[in-house]
VOBA-1610 file (N, C-alpha, C; in pm, whole numbers, padded with zeros to 5 digits, always signed):
BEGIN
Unk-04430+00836+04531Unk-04301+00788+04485Unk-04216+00907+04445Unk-04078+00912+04521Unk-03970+01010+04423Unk-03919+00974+04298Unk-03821+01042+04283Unk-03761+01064+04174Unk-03649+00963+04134Unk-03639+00888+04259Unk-03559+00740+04224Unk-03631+00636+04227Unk-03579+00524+04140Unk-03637+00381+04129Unk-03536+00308+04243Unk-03595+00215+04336Unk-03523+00179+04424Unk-03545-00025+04367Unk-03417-00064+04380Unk-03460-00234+04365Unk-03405-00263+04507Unk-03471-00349+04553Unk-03427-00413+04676Unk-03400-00560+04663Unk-03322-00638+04710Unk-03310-00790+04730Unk-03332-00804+04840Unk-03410-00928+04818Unk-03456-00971+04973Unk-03418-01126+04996Unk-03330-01162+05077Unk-03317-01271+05113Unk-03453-01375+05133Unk-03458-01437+05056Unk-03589-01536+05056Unk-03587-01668+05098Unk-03497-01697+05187Unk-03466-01824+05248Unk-03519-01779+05344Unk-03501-01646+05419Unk-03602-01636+05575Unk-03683-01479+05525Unk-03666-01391+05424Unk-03829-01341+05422Unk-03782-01214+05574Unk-03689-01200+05632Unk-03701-01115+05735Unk-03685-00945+05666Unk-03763-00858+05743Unk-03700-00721+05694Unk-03539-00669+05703Unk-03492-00707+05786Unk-03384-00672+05806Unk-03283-00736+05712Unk-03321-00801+05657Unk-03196-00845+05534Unk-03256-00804+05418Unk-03322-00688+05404Unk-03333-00606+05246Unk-03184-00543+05229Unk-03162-00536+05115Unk-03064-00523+05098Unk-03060-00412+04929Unk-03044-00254+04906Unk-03024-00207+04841Unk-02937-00217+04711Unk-02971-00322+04579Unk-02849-00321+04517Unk-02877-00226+04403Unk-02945-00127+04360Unk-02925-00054+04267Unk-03058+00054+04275Unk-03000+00202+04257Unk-03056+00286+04283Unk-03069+00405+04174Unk-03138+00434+04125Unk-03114+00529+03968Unk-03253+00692+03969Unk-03171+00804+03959Unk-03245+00901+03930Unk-03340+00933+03811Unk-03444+00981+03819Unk-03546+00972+03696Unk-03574+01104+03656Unk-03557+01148+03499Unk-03571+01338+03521Unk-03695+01352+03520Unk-03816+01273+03547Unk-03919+01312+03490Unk-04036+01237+03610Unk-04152+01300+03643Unk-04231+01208+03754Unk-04358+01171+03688Unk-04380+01139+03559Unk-04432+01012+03521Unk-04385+00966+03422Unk-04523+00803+03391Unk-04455+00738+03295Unk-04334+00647+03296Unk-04302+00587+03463Unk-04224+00555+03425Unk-04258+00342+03462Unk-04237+00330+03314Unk-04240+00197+03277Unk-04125+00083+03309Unk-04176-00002+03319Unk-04113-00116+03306Unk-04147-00253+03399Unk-04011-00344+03415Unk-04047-00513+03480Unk-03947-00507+03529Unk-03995-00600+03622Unk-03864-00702+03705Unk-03907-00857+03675Unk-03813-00891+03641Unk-03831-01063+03649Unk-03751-01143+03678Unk-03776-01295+03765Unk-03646-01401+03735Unk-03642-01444+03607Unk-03498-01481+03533Unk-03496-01567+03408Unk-03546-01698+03455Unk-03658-01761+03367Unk-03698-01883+03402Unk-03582-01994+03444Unk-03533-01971+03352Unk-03390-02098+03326Unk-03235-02072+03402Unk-03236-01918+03393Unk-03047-01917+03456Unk-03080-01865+03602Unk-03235-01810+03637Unk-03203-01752+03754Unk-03134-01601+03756Unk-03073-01543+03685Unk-03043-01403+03717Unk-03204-01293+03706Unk-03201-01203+03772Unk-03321-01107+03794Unk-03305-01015+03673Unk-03409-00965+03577Unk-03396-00909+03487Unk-03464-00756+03489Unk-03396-00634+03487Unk-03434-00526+03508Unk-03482-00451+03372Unk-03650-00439+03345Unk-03640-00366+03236Unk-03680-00223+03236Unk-03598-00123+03232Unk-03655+00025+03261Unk-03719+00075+03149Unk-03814+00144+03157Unk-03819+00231+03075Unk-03774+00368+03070Unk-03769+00473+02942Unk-03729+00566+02913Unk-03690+00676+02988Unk-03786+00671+03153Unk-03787+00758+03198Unk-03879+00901+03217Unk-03987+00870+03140Unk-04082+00967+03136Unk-04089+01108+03053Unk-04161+01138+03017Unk-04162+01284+02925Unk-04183+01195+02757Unk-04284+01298+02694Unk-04332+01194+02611Unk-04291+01215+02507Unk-04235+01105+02445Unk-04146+01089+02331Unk-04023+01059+02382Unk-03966+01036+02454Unk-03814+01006+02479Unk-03706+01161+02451Unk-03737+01260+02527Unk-03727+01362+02470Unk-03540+01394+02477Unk-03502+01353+02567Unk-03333+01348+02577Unk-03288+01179+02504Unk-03350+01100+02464Unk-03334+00992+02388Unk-03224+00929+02463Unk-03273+00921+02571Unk-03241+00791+02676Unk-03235+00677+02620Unk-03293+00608+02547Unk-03289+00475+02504Unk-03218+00482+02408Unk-03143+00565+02336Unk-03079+00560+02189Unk-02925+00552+02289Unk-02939+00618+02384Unk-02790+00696+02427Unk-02730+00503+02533Unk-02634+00478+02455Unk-02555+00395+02537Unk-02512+00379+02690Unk-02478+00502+02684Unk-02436+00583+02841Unk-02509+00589+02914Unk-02671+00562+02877Unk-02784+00575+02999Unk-02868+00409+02972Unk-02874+00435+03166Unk-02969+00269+03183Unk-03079+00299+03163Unk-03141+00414+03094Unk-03292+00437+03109Unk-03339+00379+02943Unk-03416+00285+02951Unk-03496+00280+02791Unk-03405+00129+02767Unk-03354+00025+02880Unk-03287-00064+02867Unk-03282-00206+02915Unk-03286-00323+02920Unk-03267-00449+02989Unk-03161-00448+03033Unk-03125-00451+03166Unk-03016-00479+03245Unk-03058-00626+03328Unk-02910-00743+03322Unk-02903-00867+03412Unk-02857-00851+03477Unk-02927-00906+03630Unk-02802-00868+03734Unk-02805-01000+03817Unk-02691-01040+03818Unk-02671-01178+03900Unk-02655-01197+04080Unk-02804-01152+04136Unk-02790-01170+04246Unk-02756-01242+04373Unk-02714-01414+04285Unk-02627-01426+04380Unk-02487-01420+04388Unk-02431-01313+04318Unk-02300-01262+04388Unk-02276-01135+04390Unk-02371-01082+04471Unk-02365-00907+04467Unk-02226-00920+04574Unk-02155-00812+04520Unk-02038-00747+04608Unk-02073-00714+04769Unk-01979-00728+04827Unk-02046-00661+04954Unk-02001-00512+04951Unk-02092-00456+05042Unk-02100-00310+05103Unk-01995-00259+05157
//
């Protein structure tokens, strides 16, 4: 694995490769350690992204304190109305 976390959506009405579809892509300063989930919300249906910190031990640039960074965070993302390309 590199140094990016890749999420893919996949159209699951037909399951084909060719409709993966790249919606969010993020650099990591660090190559381990790096934590986290993906999940559906049981109830609303949006996909729930939980990253972790990013690796290096202790949170050493305090990624998770810093607002400005998705690393150390729960992000919702409502996949059915991603923008188009």
């Amino acid at each position: 694995m590199n140094l990016h976390e890749l999420l893919m959506f996949l159209q699951v009405e037909s399951a084909k490769p060719t409709e993966v579809r790249r919606i969010f892509t993020m650099g990591l300063p660090f190559t381990s350690q790096h934590g986290g989930q993906i999940l559906f919300g049981p109830n609303d249906g949006y996909l729930y992204l939980m990253m972790g910190y990013g690796g290096g031990a202790g949170d050493p640039y305090n990624f998770a304190q810093n607002k400005k960074s998705l690393l150390g965070k729960i992000m919702r993302l409502d996949v059915d109305n991603i923008p188009s390309e």
